[in-house]
N, C-alpha and C positions, 0 to 999 in steps of 0.2 A: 418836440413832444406834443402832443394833439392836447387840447384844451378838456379836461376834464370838466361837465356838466355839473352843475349844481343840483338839489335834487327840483327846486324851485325854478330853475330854467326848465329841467328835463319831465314837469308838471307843465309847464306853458306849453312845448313839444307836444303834449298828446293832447292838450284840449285844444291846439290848432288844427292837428291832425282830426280832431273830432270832427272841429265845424267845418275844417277842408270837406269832409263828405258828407254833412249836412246841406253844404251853399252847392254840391253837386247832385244829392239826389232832387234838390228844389228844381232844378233847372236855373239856378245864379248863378253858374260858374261853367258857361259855355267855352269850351278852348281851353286856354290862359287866360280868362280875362279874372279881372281883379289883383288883391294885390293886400299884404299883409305888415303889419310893426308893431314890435311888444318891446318897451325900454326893457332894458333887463340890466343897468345898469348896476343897480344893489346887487345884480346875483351872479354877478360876474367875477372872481376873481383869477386875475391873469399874471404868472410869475414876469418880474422886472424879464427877466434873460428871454423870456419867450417874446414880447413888445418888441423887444429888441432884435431879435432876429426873425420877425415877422415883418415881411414888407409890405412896403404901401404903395396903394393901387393909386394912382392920380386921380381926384375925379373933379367935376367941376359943381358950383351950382351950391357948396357947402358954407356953412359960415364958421369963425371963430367959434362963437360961443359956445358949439354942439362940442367943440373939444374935447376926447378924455373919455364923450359919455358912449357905452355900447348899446345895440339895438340888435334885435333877432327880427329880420327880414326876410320877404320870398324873394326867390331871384326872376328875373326875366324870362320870360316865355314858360315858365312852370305851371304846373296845372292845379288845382286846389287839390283834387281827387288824388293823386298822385303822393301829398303828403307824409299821409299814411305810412304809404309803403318805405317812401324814401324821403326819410325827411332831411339826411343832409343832404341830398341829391337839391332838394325843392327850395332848402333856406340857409341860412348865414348868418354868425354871430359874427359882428362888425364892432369894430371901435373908430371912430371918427379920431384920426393922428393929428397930431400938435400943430398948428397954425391953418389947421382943416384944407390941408393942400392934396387929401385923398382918403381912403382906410383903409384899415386893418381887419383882415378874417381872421378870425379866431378859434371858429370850428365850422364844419358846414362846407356849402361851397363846392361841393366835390363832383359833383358833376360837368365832364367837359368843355369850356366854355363859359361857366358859368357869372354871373351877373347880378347884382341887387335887381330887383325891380328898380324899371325906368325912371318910375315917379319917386324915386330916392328924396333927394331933395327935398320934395313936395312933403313925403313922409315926413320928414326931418324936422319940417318948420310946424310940421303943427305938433309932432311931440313935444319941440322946445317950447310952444305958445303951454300946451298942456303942463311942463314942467315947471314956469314962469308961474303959470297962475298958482302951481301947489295942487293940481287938478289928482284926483285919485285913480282918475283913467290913466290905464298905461297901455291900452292897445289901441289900434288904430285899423280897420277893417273895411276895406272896399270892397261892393259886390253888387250884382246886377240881377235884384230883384224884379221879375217880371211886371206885377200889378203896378207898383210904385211908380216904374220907368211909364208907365201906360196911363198914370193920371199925370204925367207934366204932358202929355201928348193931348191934353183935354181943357179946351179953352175955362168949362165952369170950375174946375182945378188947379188950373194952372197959378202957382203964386200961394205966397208963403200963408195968409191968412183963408183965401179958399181953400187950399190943399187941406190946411191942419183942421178946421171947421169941417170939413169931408170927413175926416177919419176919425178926430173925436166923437162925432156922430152915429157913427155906425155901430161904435164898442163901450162900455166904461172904463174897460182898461186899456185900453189906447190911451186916455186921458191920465189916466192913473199912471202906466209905465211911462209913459213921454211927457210929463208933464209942461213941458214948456213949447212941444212941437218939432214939429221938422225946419231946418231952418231950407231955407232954399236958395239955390245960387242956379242964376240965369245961366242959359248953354255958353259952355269956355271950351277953346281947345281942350282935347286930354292932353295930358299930362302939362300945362301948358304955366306959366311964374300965372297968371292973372286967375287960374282957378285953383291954386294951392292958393294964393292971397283970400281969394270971395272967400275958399273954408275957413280959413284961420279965421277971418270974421267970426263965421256962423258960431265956430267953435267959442268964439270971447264972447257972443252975446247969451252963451252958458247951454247951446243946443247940442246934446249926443247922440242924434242922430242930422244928418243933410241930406237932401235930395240933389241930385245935378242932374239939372233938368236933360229931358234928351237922353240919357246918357246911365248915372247907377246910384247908388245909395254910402255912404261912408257913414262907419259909427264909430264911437269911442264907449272903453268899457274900461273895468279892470282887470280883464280878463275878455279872453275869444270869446268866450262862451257868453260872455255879458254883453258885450259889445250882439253878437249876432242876436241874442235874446228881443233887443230891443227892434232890431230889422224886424224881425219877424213876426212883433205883436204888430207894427204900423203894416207890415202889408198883409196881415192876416184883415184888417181893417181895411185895406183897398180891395182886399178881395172881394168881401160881404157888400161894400161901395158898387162895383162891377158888375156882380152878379143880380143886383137891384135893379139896374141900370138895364139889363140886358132882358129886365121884362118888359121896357119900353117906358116905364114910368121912375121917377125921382124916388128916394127913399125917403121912406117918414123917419128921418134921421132925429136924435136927440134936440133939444130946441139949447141955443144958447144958451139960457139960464139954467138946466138941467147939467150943462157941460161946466158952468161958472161953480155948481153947486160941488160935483164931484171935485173942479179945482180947489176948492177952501177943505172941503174934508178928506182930499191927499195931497197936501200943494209939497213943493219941490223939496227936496231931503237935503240941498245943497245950495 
């Protein structure tokens, strides 16, 4: 018998489905690229008999401790825009099986072929990093914002303290919504253990949004809609950054202590 949604899962379904065509009218979600995870562990409930005559898919790359817990993923080669229309076509409620030797679908999935996204794994380790800490974030959203991607391509940008100094500059609520920054990880393979590892960093040194360099943007939220909120106030800031730029001259951006000032009168909620 097919897994009856929760009304709490089938709320996540459409506010993914949302920013699915948000991150595709932006021009972020060229192809397939990108890539989606919401714990949905609390909101899962799945009868014993059903576990049980649901099989498990072998996979590799998972650990112990993820045991037990389910996640609502996209699968491989799916498109964000696509969503929408077909969202069990596009994603998967998975349970990670007992001694993490593969998982379990649970609803979803139903498209020919179909596959978690590649960077499984990678997702995985930084929900469990987020779970560990007690973190509020439960989604996990990769996307390839244009301007973002176009300031690690720019030597006066490049790096975690020029970058964020760029952006806090150009907005107040850049500083406001991001309070702590972009965290930044140096160009890694995709999908590769060494850049699932730099994020998990960025993420324990308490950053919800990262840049990878070369390459796209990952946030964490408590929800889709939060998670992309914040993409989109920092590159709403590289925008204005860019277009400054493209008059030949530097921008009279905010002076540090104008940026220190807004930090003390909104500093971090968390």
């Amino acid at each position: 018998m097919p897994l009856t949604l929760s009304k709490a899962v089938q709320q996540t379904l459409q506010e993914v489905g949302e920013v699915g065509q948000f991150l595709w009218q932006k021009g972020w979600a060229e192809k397939n690229a990108g890539n989606l995870s919401a714990d949905v562990t609390d909101q899962v409930s799945v009868p014993a008999s059903q576990l049980k005559s649901t099989p498990v898919i072998p996979a590799a790359g998972l650990s112990a401790e993820w045991a037990g817990r389910r996640y609502l993923v996209t699968g491989t080669g799916t498109r964000y825009r696509d969503i929408q229309k077909e969202p069990a076509d596009c994603l998967c409620v998975l349970q990670i099986a007992p001694g993490a030797k593969g998982y379990q679908i649970l609803w979803g999935g139903q498209k020919p072929g179909f596959k978690p996204t590649s960077e499984l794994p990678s997702h995985l380790q930084m929900q469990h990093s987020l779970f560990r800490s007690g973190a509020k974030e439960k989604v996990v959203l990769h996307t390839h914002p244009n301007e973002l991607i176009a300031l690690s391509h720019l030597k006066e940008t490049a790096g975690e303290d020029k970058l964020n100094y760029a952006l806090w500059g150009m907005i107040p609520e850049a500083k406001i919504y991001v309070p702590r920054g972009i965290g930044w990880v140096p160009y890694r393979l995709t999908a590769s253990q060494d850049l699932a590892d730099e994020t998990v960093k960025a993420l324990e040194r308490k950053h919800k949004v990262v840049l990878w360099e070369k390459h796209g943007v990952l946030a964490v939220g408590t929800d889709a809609v939060d998670a992309f909120d914040l993409i989109d106030a920092m590159n709403k800031a590289a925008i204005l950054y860019l277009l400054c730029r493209q008059t030949g001259k530097k921008p009279q951006s905010l002076s540090r202590k104008r940026i220190d000032e807004i930090g003390r009168t909104f500093p971090p909620k968390d």
